[in-house]
KEKEMAR-725933 format. One record per atom (N, C-alpha, C): residue number from 1; residue in one letter; chain; atom name; x, y, z. Coordinates in steps of 0.2 Angstrom, whole numbers, plus 5000, padded with zeros to 4 digits. Each point is the difference from the previous one (the first is absolute). Layout:
REM residues N
<r k="NUM" r="a" c="A" a="CA" east="X" north="Y" up="Z"/>
...
This chain:
REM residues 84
<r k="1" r="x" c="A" a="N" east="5004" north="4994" up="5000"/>
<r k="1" r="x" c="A" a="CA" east="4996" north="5006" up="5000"/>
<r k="1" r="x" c="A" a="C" east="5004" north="5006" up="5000"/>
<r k="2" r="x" c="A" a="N" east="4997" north="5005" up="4996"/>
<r k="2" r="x" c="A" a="CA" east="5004" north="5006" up="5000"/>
<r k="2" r="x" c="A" a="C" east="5002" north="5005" up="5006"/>
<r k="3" r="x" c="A" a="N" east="5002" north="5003" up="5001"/>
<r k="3" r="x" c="A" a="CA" east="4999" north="5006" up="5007"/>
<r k="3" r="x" c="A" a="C" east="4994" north="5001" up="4997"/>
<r k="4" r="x" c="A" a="N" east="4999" north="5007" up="4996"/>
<r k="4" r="x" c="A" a="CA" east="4993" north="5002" up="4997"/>
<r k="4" r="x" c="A" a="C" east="4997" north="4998" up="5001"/>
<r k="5" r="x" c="A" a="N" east="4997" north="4994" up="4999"/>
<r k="5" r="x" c="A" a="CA" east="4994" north="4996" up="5000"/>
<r k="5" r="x" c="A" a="C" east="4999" north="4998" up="5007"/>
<r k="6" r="x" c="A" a="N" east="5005" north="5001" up="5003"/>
<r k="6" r="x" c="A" a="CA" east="4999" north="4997" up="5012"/>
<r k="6" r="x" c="A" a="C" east="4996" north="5009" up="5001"/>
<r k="7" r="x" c="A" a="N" east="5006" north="5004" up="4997"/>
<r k="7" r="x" c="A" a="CA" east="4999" north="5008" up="5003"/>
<r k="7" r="x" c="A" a="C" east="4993" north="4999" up="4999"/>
<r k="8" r="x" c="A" a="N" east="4995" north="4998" up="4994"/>
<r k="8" r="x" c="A" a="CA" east="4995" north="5004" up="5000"/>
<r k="8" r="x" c="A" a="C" east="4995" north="4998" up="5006"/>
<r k="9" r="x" c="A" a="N" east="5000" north="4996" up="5001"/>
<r k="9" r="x" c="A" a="CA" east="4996" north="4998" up="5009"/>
<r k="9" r="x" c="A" a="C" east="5001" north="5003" up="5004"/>
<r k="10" r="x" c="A" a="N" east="5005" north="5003" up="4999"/>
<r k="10" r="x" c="A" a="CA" east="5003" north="5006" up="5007"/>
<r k="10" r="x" c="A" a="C" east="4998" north="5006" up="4999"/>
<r k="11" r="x" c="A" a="N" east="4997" north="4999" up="4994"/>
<r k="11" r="x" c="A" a="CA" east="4996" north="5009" up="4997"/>
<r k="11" r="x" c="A" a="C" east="4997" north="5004" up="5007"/>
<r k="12" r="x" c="A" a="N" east="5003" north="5007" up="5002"/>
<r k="12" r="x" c="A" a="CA" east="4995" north="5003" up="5006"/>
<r k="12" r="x" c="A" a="C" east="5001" north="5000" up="5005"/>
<r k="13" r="x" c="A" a="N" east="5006" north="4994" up="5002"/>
<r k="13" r="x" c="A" a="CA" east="5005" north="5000" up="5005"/>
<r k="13" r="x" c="A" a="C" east="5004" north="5001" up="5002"/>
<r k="14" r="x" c="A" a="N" east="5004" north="5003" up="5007"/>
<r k="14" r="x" c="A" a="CA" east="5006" north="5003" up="5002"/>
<r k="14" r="x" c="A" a="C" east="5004" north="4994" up="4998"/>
<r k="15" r="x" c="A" a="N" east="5007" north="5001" up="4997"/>
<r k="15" r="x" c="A" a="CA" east="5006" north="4997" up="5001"/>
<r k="15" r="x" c="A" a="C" east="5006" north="5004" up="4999"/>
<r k="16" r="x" c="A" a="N" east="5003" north="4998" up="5001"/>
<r k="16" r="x" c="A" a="CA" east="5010" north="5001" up="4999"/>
<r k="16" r="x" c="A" a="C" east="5004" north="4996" up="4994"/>
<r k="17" r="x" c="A" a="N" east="5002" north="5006" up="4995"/>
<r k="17" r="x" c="A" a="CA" east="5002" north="4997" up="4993"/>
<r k="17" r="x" c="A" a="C" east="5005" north="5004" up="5001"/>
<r k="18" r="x" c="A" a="N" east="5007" north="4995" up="4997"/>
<r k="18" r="x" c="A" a="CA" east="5006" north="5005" up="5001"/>
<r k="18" r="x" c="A" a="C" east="5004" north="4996" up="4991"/>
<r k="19" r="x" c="A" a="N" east="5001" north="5006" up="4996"/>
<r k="19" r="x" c="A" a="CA" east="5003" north="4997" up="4994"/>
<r k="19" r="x" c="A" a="C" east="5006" north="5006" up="4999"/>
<r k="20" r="x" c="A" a="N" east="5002" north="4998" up="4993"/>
<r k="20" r="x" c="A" a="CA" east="5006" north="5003" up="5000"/>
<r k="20" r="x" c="A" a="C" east="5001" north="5007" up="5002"/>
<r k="21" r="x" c="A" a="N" east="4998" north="5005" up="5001"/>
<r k="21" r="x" c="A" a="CA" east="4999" north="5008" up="4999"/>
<r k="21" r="x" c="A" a="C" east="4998" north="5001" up="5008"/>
<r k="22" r="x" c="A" a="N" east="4997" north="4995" up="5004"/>
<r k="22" r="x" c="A" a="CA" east="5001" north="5001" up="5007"/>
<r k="22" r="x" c="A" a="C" east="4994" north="4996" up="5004"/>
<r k="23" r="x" c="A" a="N" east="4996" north="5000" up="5004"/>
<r k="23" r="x" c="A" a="CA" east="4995" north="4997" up="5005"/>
<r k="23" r="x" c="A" a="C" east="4996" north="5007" up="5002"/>
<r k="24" r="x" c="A" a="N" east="4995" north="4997" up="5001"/>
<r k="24" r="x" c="A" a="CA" east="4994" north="5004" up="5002"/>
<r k="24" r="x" c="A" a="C" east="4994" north="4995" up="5003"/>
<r k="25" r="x" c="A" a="N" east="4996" north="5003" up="5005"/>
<r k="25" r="x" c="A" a="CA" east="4994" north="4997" up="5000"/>
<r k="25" r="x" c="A" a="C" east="4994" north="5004" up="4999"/>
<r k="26" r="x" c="A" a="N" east="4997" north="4994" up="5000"/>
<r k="26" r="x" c="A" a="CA" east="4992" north="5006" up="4996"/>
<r k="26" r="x" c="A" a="C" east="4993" north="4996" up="4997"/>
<r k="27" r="x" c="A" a="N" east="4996" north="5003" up="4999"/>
<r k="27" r="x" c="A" a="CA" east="4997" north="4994" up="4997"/>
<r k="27" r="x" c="A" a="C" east="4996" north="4999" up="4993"/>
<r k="28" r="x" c="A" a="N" east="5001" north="4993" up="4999"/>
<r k="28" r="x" c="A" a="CA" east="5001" north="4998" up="4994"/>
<r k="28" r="x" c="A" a="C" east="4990" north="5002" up="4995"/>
<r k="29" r="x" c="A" a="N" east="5004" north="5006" up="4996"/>
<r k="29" r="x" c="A" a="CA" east="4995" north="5001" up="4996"/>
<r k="29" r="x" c="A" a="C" east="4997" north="4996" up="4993"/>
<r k="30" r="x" c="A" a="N" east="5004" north="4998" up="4998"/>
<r k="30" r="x" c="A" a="CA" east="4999" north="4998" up="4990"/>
<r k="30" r="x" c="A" a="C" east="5006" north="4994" up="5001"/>
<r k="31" r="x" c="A" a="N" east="4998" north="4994" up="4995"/>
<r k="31" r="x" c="A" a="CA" east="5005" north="4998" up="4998"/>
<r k="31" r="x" c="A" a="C" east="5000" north="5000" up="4991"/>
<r k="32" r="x" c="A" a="N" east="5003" north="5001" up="4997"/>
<r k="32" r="x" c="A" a="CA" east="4999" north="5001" up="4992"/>
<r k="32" r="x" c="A" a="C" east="5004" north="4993" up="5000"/>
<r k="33" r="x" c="A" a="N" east="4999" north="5000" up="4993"/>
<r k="33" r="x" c="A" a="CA" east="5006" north="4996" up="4996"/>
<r k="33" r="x" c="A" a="C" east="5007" north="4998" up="4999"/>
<r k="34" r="x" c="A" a="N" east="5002" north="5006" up="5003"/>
<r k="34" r="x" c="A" a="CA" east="5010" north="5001" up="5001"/>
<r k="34" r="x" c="A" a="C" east="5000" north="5006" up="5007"/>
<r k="35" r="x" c="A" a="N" east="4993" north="5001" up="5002"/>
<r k="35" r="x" c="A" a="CA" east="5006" north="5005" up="5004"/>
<r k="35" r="x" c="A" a="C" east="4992" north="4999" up="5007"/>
<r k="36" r="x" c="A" a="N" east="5003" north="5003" up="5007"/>
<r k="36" r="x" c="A" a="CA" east="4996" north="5001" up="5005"/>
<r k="36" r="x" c="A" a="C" east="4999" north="5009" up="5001"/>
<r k="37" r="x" c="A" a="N" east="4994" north="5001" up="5002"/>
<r k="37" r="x" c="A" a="CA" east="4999" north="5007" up="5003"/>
<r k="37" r="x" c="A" a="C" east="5000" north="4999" up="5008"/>
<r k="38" r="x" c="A" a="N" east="5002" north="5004" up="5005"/>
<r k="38" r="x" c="A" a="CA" east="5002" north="5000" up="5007"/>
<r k="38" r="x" c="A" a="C" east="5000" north="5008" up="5003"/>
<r k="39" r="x" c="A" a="N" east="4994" north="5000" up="5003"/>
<r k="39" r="x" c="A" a="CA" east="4999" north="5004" up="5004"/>
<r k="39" r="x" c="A" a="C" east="5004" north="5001" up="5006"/>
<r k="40" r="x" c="A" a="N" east="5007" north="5003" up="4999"/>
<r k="40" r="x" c="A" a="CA" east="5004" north="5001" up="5007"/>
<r k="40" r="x" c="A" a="C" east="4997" north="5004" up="5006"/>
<r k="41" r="x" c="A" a="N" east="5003" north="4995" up="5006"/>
<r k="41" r="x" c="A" a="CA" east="4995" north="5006" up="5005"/>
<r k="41" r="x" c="A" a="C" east="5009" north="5000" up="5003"/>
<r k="42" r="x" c="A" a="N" east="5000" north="5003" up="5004"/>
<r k="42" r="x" c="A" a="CA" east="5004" north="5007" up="5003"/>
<r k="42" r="x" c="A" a="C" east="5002" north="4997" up="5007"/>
<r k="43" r="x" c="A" a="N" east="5002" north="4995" up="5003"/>
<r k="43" r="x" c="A" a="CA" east="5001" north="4995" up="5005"/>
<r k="43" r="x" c="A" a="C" east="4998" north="5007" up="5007"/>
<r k="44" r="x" c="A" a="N" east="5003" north="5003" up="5000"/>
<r k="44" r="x" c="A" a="CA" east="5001" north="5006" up="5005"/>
<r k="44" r="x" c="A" a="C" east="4993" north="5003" up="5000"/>
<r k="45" r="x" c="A" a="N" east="4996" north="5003" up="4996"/>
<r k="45" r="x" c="A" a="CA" east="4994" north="5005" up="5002"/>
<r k="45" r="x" c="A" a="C" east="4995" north="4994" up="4998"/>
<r k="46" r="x" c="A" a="N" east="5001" north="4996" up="4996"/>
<r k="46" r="x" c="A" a="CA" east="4993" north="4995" up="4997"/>
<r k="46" r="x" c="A" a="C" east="4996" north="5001" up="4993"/>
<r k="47" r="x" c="A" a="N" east="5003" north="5005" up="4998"/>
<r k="47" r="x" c="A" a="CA" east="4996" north="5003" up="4995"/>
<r k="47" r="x" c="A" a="C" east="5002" north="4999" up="4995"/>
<r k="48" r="x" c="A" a="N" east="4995" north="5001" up="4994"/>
<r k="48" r="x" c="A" a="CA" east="5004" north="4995" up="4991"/>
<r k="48" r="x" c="A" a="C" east="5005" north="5006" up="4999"/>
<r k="49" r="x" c="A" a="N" east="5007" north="5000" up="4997"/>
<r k="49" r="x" c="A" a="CA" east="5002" north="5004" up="4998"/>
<r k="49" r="x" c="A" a="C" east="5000" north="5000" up="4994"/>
<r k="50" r="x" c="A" a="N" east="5002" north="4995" up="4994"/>
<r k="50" r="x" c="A" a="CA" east="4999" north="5000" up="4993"/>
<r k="50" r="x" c="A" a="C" east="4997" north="4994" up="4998"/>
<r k="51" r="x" c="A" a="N" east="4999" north="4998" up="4993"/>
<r k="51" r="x" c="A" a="CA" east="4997" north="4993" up="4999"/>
<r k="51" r="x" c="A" a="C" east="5007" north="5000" up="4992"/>
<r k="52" r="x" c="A" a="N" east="5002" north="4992" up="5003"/>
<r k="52" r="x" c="A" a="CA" east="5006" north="4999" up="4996"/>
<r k="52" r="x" c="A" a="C" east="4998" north="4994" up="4994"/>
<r k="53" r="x" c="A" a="N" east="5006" north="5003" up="4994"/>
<r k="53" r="x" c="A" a="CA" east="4996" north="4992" up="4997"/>
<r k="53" r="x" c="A" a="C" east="5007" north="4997" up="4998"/>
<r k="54" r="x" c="A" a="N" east="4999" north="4992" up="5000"/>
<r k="54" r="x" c="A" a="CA" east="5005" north="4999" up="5001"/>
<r k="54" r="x" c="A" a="C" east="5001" north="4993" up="4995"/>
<r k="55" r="x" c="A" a="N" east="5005" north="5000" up="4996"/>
<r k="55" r="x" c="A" a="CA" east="5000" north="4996" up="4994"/>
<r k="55" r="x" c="A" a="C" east="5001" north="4994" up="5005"/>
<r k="56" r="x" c="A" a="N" east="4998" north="4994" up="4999"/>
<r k="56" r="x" c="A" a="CA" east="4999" north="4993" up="5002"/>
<r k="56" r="x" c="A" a="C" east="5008" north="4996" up="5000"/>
<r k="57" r="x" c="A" a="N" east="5005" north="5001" up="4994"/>
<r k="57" r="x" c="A" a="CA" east="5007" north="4997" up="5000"/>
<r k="57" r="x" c="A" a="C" east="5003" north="5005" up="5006"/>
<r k="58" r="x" c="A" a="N" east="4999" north="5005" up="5003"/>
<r k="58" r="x" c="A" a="CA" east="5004" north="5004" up="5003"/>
<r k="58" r="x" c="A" a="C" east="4998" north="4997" up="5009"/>
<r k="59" r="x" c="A" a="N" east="4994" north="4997" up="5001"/>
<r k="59" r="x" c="A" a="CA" east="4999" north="4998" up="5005"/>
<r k="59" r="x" c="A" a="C" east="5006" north="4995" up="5003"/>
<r k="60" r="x" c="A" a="N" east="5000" north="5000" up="5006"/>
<r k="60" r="x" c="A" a="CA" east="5007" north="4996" up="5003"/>
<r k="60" r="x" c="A" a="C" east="4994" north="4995" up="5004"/>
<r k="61" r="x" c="A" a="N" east="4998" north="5004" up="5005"/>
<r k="61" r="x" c="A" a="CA" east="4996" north="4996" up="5007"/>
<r k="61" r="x" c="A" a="C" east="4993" north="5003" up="5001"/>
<r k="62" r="x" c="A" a="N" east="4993" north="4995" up="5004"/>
<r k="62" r="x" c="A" a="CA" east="4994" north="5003" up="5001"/>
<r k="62" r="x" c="A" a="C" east="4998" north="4998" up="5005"/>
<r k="63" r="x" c="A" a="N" east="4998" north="5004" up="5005"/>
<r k="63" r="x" c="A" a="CA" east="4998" north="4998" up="5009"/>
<r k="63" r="x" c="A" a="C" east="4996" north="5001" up="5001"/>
<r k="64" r="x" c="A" a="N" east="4994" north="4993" up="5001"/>
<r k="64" r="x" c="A" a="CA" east="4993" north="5002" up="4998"/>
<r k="64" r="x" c="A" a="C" east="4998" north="4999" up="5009"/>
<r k="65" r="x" c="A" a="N" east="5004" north="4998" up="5002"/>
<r k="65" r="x" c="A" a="CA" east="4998" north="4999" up="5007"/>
<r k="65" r="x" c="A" a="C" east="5005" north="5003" up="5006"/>
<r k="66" r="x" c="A" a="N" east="5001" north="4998" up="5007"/>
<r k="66" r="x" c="A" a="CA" east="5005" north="5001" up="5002"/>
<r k="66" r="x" c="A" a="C" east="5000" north="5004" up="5006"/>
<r k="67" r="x" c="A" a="N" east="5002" north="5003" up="5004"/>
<r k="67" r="x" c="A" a="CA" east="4999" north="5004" up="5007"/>
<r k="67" r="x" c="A" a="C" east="5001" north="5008" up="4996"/>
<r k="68" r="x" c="A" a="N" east="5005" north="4999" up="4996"/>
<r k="68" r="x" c="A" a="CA" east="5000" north="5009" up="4997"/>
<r k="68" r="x" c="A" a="C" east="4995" north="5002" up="4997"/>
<r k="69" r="x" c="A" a="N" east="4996" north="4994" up="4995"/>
<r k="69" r="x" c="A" a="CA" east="4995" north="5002" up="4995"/>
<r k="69" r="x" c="A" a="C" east="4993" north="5000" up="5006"/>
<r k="70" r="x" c="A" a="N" east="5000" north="4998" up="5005"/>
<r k="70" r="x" c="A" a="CA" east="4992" north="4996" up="5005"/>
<r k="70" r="x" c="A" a="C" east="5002" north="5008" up="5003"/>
<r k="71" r="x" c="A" a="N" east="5006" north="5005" up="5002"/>
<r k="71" r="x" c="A" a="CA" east="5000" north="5007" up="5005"/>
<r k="71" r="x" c="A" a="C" east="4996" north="5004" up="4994"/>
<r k="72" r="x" c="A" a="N" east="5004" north="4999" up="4994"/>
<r k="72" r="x" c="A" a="CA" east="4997" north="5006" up="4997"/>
<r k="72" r="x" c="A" a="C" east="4993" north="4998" up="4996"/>
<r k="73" r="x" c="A" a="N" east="4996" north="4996" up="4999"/>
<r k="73" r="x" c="A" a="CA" east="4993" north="4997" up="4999"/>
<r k="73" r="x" c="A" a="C" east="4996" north="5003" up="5008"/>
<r k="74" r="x" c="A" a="N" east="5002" north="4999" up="5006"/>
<r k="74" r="x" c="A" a="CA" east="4998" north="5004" up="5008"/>
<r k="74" r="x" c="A" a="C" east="5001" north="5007" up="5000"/>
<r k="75" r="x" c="A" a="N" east="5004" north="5003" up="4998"/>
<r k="75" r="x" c="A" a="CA" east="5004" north="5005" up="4998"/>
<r k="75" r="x" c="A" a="C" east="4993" north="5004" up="4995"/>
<r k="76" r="x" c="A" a="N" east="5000" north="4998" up="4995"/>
<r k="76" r="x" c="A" a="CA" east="4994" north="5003" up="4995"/>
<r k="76" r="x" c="A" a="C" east="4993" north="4998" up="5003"/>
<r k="77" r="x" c="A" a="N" east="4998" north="4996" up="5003"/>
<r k="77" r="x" c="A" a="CA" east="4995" north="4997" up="5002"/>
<r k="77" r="x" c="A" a="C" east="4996" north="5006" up="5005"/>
<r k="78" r="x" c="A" a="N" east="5007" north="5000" up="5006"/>
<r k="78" r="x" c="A" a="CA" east="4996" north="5005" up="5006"/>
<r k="78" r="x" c="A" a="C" east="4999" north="5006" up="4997"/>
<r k="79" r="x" c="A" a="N" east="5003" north="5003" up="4994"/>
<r k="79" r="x" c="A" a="CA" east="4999" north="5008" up="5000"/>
<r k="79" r="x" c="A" a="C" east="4992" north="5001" up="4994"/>
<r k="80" r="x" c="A" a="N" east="4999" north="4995" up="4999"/>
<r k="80" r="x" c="A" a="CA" east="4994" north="4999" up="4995"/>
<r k="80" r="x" c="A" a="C" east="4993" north="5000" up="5002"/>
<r k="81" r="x" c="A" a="N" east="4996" north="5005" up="4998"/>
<r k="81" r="x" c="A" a="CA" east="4994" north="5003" up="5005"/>
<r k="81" r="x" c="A" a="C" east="4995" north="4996" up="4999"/>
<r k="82" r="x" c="A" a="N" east="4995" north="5000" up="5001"/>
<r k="82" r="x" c="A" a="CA" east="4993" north="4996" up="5001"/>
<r k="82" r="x" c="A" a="C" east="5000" north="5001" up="4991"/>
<r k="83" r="x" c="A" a="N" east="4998" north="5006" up="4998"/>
<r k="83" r="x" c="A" a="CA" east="4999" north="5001" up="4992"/>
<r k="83" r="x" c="A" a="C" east="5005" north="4999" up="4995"/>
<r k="84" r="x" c="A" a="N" east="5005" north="4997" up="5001"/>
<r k="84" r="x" c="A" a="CA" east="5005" north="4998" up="4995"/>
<r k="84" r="x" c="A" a="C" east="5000" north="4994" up="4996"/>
């Protein structure tokens, strides 16, 4: 099976993807054909800061789960209002 074709199950949720050009976490918006879109959030304040796209060969590593990804999913969770 391809990455692509796992990532797309993951569509809408937080994870940690670190490829060549650096690591971020955020969460996982689109998976296209050759490449992922990734909502960075900003570990320190919480907040999106940019949405990245990221060619598929450039990818290294993807951390769908884990104690760093379950802080920051808590992390986004608590600051989210009743109408979000």
């Amino acid at each position: 099976m391809r990455l692509l074709e796992k990532l797309r199950e993951f569509e809408n949720q937080y994870i940690f993807v670190k490829w060549a050009l650096g690591a971020e976490y955020g969460k996982l918006l689109t998976v296209g054909d050759d490449f992922i879109a990734l909502a960075v959030i900003d570990v320190d304040t919480m907040e999106y800061r940019e949405t990245l796209f990221i060619v598929s060969s450039l990818i290294l590593e993807v951390s769908i789960g884990g104690s760093d990804v379950a802080r920051i999913v808590a992390e986004v969770s608590s600051r989210m209002s009743l109408h979000d």
